[in-house]
C-alpha positions as CSV (number, residue, x, y, z in Angstrom):
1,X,35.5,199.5,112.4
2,X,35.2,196.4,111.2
3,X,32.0,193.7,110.0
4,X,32.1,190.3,111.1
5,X,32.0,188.4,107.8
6,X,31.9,185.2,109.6
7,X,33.7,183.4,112.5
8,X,34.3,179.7,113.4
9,X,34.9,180.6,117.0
10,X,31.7,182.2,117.2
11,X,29.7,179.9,115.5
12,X,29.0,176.7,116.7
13,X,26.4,175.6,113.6
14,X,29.1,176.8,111.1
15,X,31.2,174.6,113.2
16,X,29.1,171.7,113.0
17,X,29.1,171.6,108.7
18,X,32.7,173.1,108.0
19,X,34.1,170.2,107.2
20,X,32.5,167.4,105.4
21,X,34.8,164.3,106.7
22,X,34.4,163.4,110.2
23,X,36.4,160.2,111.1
24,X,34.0,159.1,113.8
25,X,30.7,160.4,112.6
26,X,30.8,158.6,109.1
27,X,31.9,155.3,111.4
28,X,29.2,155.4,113.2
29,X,27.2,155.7,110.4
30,X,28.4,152.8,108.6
31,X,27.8,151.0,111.8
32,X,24.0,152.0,112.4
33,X,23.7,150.6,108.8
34,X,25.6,147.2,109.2
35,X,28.6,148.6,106.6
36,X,32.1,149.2,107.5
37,X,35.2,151.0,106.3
38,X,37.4,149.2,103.6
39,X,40.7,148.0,105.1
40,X,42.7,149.5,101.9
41,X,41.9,153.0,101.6
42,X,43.2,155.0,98.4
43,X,41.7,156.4,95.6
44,X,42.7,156.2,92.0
45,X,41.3,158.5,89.2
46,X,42.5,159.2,85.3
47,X,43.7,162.9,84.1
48,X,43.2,162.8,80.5
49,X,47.0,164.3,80.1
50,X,50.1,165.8,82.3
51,X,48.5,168.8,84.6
52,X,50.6,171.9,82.8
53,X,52.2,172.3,86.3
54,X,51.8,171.7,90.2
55,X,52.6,175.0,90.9
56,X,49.3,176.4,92.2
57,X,50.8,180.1,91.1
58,X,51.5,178.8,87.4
59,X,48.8,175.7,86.6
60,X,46.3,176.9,84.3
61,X,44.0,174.1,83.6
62,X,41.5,172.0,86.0
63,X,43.0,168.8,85.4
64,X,45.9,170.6,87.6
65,X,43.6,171.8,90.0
66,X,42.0,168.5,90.6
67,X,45.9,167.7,92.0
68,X,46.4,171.1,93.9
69,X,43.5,170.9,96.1
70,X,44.9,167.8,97.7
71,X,48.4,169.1,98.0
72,X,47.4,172.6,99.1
73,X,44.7,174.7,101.0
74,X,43.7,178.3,101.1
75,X,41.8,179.9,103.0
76,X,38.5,178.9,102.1
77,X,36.9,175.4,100.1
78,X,33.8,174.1,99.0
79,X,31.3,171.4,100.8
80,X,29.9,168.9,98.6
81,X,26.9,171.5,97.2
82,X,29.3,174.2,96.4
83,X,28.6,176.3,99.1
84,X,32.5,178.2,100.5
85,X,33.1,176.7,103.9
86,X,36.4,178.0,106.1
87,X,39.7,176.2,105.0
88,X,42.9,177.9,106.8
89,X,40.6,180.9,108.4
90,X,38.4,180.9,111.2
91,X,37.9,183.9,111.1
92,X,37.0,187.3,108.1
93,X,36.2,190.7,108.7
94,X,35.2,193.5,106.3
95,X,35.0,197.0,106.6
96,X,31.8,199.0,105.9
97,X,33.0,199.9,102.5
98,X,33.8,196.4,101.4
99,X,37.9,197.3,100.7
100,X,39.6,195.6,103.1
101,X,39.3,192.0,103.9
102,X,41.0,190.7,107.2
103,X,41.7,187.2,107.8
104,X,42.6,185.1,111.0
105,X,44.4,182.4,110.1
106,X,44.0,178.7,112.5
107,X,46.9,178.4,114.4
108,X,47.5,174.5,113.9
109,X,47.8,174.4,110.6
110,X,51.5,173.0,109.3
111,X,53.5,173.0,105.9
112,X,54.9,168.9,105.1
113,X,58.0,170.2,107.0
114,X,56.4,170.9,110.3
115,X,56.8,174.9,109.7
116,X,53.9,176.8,110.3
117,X,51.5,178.3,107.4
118,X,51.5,181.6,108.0
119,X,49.9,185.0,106.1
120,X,53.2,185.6,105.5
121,X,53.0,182.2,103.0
122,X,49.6,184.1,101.4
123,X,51.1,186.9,101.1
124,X,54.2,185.7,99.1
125,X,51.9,183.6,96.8
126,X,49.7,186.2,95.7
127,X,52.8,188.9,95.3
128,X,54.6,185.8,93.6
129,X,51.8,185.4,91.2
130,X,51.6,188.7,90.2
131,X,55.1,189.3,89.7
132,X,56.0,190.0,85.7
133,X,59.5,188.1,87.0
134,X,57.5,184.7,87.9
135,X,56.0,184.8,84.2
136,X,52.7,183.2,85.5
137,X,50.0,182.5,83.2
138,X,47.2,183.5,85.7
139,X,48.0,186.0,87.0
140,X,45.2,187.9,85.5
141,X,43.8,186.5,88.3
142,X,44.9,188.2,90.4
143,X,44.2,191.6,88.8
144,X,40.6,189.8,88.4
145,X,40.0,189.8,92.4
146,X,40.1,193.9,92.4
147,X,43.2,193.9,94.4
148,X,44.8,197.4,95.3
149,X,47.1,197.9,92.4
150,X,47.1,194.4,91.1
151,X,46.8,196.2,87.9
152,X,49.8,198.1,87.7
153,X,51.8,195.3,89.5
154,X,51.0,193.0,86.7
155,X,51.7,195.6,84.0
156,X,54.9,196.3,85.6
157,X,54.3,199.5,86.6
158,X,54.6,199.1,90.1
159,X,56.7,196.3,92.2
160,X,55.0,193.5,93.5
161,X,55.5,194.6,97.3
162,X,52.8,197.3,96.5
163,X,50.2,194.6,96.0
164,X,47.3,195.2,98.4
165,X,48.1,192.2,100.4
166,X,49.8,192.6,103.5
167,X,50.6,190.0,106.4
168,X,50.0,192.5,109.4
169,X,51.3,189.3,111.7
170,X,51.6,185.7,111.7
171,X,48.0,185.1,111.5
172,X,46.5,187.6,110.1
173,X,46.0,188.6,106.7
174,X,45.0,191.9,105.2
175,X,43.3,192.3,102.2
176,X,42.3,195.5,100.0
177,X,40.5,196.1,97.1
178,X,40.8,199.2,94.6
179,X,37.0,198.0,93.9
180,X,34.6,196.1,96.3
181,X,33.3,193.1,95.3
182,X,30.5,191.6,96.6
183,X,31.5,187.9,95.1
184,X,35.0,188.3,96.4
185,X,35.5,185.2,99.0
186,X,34.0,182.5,96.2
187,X,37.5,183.5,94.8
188,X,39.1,182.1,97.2
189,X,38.8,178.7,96.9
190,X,40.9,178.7,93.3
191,X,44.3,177.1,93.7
192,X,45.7,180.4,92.7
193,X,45.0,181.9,95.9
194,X,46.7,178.9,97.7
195,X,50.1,179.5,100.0
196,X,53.0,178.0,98.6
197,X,56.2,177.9,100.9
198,X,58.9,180.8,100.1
199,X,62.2,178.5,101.5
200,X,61.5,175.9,99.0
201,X,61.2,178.1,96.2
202,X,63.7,180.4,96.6
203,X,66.2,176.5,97.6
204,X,65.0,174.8,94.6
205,X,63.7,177.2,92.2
206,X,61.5,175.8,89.4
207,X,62.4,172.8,90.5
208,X,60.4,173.1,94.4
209,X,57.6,170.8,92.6
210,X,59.7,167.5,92.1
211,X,58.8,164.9,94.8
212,X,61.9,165.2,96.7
213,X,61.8,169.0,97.1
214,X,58.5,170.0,97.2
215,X,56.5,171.2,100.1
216,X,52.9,171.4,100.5
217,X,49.8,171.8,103.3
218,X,47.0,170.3,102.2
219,X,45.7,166.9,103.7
220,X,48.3,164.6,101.1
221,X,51.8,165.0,100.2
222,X,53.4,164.2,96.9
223,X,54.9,160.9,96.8
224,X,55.8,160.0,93.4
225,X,55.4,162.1,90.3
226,X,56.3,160.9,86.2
227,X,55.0,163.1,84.0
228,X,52.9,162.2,81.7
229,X,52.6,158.6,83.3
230,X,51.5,159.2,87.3
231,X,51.1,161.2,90.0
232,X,51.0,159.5,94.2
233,X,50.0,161.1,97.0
234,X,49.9,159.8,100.4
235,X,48.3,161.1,103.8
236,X,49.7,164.7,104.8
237,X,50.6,163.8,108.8
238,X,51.5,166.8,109.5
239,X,47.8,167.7,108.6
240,X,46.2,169.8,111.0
241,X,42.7,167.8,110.1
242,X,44.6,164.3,109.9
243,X,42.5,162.3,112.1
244,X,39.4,162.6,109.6
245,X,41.0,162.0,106.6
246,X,40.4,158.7,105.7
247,X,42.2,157.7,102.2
248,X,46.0,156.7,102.9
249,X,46.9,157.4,99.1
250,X,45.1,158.9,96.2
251,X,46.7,158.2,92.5
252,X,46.5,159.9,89.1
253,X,47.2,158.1,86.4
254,X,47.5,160.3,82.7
255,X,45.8,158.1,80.3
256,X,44.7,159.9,77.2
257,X,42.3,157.8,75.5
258,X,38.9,157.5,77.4
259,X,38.3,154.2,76.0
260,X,41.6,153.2,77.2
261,X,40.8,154.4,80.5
262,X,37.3,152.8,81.1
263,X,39.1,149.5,79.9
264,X,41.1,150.0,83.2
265,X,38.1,151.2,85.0
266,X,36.4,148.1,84.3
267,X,39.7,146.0,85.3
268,X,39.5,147.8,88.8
269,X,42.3,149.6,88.2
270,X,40.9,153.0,88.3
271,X,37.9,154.3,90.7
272,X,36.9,157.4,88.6
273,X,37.1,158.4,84.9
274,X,35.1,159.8,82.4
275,X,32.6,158.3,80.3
276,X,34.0,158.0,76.4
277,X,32.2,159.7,74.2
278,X,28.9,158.4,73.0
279,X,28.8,155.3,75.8
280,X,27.4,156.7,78.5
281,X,23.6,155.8,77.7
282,X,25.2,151.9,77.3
283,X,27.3,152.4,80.3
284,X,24.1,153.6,82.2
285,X,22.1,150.7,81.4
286,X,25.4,148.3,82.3
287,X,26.2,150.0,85.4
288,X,23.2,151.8,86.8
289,X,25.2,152.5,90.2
290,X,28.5,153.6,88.8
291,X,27.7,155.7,85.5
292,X,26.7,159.2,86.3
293,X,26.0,162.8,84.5
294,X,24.6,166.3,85.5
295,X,25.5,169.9,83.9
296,X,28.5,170.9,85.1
297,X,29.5,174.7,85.1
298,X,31.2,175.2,82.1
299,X,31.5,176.4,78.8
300,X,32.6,174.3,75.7
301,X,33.4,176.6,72.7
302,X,35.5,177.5,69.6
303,X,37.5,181.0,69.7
304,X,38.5,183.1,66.7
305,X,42.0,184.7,66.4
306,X,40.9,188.0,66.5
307,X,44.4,189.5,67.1
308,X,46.5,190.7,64.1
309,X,47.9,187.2,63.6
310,X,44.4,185.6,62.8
311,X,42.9,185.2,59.7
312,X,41.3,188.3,57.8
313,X,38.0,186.4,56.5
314,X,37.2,186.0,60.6
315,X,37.6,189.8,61.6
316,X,33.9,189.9,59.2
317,X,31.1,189.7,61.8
318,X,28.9,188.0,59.1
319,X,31.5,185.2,58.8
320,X,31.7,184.4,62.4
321,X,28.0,184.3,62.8
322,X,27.5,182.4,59.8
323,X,30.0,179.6,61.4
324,X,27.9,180.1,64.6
325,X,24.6,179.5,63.2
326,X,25.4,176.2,61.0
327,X,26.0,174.3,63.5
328,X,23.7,171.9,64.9
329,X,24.2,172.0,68.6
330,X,21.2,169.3,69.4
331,X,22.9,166.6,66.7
332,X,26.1,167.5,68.6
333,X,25.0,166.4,71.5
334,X,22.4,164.0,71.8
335,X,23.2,162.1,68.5
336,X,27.2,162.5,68.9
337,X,28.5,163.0,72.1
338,X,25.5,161.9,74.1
339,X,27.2,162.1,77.7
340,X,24.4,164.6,78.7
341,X,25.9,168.0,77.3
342,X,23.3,170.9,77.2
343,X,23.6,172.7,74.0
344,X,23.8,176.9,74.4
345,X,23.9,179.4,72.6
346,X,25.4,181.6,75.2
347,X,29.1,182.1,76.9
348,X,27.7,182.4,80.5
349,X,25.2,179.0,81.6
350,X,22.0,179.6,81.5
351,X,22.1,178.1,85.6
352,X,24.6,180.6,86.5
353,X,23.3,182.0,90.2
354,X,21.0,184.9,89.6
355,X,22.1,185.3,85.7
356,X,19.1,186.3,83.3
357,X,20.1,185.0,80.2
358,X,19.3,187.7,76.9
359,X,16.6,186.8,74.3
360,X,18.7,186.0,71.6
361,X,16.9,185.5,67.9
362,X,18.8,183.0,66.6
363,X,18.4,180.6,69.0
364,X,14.6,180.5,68.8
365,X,14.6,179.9,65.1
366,X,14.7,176.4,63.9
367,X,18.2,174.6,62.6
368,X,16.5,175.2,58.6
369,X,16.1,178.8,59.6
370,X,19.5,178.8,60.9
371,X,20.8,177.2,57.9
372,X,19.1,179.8,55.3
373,X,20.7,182.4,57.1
374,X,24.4,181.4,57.4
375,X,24.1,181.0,53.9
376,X,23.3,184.3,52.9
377,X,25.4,186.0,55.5
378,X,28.3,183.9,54.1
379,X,27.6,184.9,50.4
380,X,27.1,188.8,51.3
381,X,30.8,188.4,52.5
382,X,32.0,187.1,49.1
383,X,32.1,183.6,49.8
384,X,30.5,181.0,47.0
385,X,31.3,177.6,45.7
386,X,34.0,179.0,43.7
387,X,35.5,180.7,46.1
388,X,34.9,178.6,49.7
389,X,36.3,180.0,53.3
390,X,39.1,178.4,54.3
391,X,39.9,177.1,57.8
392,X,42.2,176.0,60.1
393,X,40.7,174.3,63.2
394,X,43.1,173.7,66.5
395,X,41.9,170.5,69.1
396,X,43.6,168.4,71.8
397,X,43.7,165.3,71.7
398,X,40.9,163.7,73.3
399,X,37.9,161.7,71.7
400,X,35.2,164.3,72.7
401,X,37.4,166.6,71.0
402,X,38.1,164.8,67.9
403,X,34.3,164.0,67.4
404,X,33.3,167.5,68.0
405,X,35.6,168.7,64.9
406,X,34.8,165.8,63.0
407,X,31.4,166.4,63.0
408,X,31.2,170.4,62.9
409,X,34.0,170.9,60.0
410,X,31.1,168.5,58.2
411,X,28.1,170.6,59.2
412,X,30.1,173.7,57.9
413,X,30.9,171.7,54.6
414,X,27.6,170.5,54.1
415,X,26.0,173.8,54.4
416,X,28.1,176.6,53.5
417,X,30.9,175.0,51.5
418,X,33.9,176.1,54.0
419,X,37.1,174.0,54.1
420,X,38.3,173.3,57.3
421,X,41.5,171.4,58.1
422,X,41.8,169.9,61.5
423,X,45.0,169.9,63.3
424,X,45.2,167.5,66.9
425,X,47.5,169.2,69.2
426,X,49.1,167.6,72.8
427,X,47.2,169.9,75.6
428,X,50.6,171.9,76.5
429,X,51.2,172.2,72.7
430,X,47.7,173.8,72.1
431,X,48.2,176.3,75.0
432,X,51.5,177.6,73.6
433,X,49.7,178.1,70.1
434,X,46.8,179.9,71.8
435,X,49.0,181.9,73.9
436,X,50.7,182.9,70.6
437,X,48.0,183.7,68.5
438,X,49.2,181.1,66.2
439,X,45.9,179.4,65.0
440,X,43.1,180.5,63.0
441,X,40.1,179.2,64.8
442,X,40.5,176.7,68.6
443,X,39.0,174.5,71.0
444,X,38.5,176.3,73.8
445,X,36.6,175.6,77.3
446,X,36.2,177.3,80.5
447,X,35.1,176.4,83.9
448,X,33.6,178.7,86.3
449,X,36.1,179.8,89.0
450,X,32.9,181.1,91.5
451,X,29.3,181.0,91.0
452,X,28.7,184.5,89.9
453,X,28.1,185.4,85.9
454,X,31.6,187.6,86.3
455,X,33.2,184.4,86.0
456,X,32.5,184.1,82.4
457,X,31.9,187.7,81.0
458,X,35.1,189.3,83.1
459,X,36.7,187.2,80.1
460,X,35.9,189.5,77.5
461,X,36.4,192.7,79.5
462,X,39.4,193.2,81.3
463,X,41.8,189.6,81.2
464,X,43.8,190.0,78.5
465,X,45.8,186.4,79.0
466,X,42.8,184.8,79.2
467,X,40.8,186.5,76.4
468,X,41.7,183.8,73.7
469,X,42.1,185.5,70.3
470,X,42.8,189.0,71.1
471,X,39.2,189.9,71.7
472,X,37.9,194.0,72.9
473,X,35.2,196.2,73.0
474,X,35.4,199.2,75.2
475,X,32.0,199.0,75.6
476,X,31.7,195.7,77.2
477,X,34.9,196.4,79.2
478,X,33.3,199.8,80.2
479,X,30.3,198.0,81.4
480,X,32.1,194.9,82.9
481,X,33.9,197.4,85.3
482,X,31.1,199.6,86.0
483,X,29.4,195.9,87.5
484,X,32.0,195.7,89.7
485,X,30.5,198.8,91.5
486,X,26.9,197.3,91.7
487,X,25.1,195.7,94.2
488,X,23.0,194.3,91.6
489,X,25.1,193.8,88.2
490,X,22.6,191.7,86.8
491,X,21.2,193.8,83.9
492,X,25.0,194.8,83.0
493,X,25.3,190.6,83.1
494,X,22.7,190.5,80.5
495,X,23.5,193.5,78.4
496,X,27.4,192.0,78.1
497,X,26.1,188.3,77.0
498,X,23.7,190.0,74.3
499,X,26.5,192.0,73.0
500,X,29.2,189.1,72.7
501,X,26.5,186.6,70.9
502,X,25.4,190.1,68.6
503,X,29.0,190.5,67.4
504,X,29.5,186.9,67.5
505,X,32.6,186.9,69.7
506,X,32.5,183.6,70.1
507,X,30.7,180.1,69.0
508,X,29.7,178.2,72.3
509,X,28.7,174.9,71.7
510,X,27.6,173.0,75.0
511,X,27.6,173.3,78.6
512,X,29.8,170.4,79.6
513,X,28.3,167.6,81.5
514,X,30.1,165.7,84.3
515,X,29.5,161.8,83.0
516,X,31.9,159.5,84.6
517,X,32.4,156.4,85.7
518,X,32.3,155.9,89.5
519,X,33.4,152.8,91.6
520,X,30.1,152.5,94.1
521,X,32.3,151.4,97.4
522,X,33.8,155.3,97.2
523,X,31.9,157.1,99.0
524,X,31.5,161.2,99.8
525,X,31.5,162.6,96.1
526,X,30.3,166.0,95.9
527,X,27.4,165.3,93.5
528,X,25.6,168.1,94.2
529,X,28.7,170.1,93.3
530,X,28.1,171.6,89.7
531,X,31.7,173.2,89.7
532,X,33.0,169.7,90.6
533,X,35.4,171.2,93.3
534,X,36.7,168.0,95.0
535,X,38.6,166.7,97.7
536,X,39.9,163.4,98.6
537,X,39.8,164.0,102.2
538,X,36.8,164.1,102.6
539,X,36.5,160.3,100.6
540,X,36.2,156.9,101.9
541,X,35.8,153.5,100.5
542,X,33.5,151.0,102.4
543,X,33.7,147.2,102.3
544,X,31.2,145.7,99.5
């Protein structure tokens, strides 16, 4: 016996809002208001450097992501307020004891080819991404979504075709789960979880991403690609949604330096990029319609090398909190950065869904209080003015980034004597130190993959690719998986956070903010989106 989930066939209102662009409902719209589409229909936005791959099994950053959601689809996406709305399935059953997940897939749906997309495609991804062989940096993912044996097939101990994901036919796709999770189809709109087509991988190799050999099903195709210069896509017709997507072409161009960017923004040759650093108030007042900021859901913080490789001085629990505490997070963003970043003092955002944040001391006291403390806690670890800490600080280039350092190696000079040297790092460059352990102390950041407080704590339990610096405590790890099992984790949620600020895993800094720059003929962006999950598709440009 299975539940009905949820069906398209069966639901004519689900019908109605699955998919945000509709061709002759936003004409007709434009009409009733006296507006009417733009003739040239394409969309050009900046990534602040070369995505670290195209490959929705290997990227491992958003700025990737922002490409492989218009080259590929899974089986679910978001609508424009984050909710998941059906991508490839129309239909998802679950067993009364939440293990198995079975998928219908639509039956239209094609690969750039023509070829069909199949569960067999899903199948091979998510065995692909697991596989030891395919090296993939997330495949903790995988392990992440609780799927039967995912554990052991990442660890090697088991082969890949014991994954707990089966094709049981063309269309259908089975699903189980060593653990049930109640937040398990929000994980499904992550690029990892996207097909990708077995012929042109096993043809080409690591090579299936070039423009000539690659592949995709999403509602563009890949054009053009030079790293580290540009990235074209153009209209998808073997679609299966093709007659409401609007945009022709959308473009990426890697420009590194924000101010660079906005100089292009503001010479039309960009529709989207982020505000620099610091300019959004002026850029607000300039361009009341195009400059725009909310909290987005994520995390920006620094990471200690807590593995063997990292520096002795930061295993001392007094030394990490003492970095913590002397830093001003309110100068740091509203005198510094001032692109609406929320300071926290915690890993998970305070607006998670259903997440009670912990009472933590520290952050009621004032910035003086703060202060006094670091100092002492520095000095009962044997640290003075004749014998300061010592720091190495790892950041990507990027002005944000820059500033940040800048200004918190000062605040740690200015009150506790430390000596920090900065190093600026290439992104790819910084994700190969990281993944070594080679630093001292990094910029980190993460994103929420679904709206759930797992997102961020699961982290610091059981991910050990993505636990920058070698972090673990049994405990949390204990009570992280013992959440899984709950239909209300919350308390364990709020336990977990307490214990990572206690021990100071971490320093977060600020919740980002999403302050960019935003031509006002493109219409359709999710603004109401806090995980910024977009897709072109669903944009359109009207005549101004």
């Amino acid at each position: 016996m299975k539940l009905l989930y949820w069906s398209l066939v069966a639901s004519t209102a689900l019908m109605g809002s699955t998919y945000a662009a509709d061709r002759s409902a936003i004409v007709a719209e434009l009409e009733a208001n006296g507006q009417t589409l733009a003739q040239q229909q394409s969309f050009t936005f900046r990534l602040f450097d070369e995505p670290t791959s195209l490959d929705p099994g290997l990227l491992q950053d958003a700025i990737g992501a922002n490409v492989a959601r218009q080259l590929f689809e899974g089986l679910y996406e978001q609508d424009n307020k984050g909710n998941i709305i059906p991508a490839l399935a129309v239909e998802h059953e679950v067993t009364p004891d939440k293990k198995t997940h079975v998928f219908t897939l639509r039956r239209d749906a094609r690969w750039s080819d023509g070829k069909p997309v199949t569960a067999h495609d899903f199948e091979y991804a998510w065995k692909r991404v697991a596989d030891p062989a395919t090296n993939s940096e997330v495949s903790w993912y995988i392990g992440l979504m609780s799927i039967k044996n995912a554990q052991a097939v990442i660890a090697g101990s088991k082969p890949p075709e014991e994954l707990g994901v089966v094709a049981v036919d063309d269309y259908t796709l089975q699903v189980d789960l060593d653990t049930p999770i109640s937040y398990f189809p929000l994980m499904l709109t992550l690029s990892t979880t996207f097909p990708v087509p077995a012929w042109a991988i096993e043809k080409h190799g690591d090579k299936w991403v070039r423009a000539d050999n690659i592949v995709t099903n999403g509602a563009f195709r890949l054009e053009a690609h030079v790293p580290s210069e540009r990235i074209t896509m153009v209209r998808n017709e073997t679609y299966w949604n093709k007659e409401n997507t609007i945009l022709d072409r959308v473009n990426a161009l890697v420009i590194n330096d924000a101010n660079i960017a906005l100089t292009r923004y503001l010479a039309n040759e960009l529709d989207w990029t982020e505000a620099p650093s610091g300019q959004f108030p002026r850029l607000k007042e300039q361009f009341p319609d195009e400059a725009i900021a909310f909290a987005r859901f994520c995390t920006y913080y620094y990471a200690f090398n807590r593995s063997e490789t990292g520096q002795q001085e930061l295993q001392d629990v007094r030394v990490r909190k003492a970095l913590s505490y002397a830093v001003d997070r309110e100068i740091l963003t509203d005198q510094v950065l001032q692109g609406g970043q929320v300071p926290t003092y915690t890993f998970t955002p305070k607006f998670t869904a259903g997440f009670t944040a912990p009472d933590l001391p520290h952050e009621g006291w004032t910035q003086k209080k703060r202060n006094e403390e670091a100092r002492k806690l520095l000095a009962d670890a044997g640290f003075s003015e004749d014998n300061p800490l010592k720091l190495n600080l790892l950041y990507n280039t990027g002005e944000e980034h820059k500033k940040t350092a800048v200004v918190i190696a000062q605040m740690w000079k200015q009150i506790l004597g430390v000596e920090t040297t900065l190093e600026n790092l290439e992104w790819k460059t910084l994700l190969n130190r990281r993944s070594q352990n080679n630093y001292t102390l990094t910029r980190h950041g993460w994103c929420g993959d679904y709206n759930e407080p797992s997102t961020f704590l699961n982290l610091w339990s059981d991910v050990p690719d993505e636990n920058v610096g070698g972090f673990f405590d049994p405990v949390i790890d204990g009570i992280m998986k013992e959440a899984k099992t709950l239909d209300d984790p919350q308390s364990h949620y709020t336990t977990v956070e307490a214990m990572l600020q206690d021990t100071a895993a971490m320093i977060p800094l600020y919740n980002y903010s999403v302050a960019f720059m935003l031509k006002d003929n493109l219409k359709n962006w999710p603004l109401q989106n806090m995980e910024q999950r977009w897709y072109a598709k669903n944009f359109y440009k009207i005549v101004k």
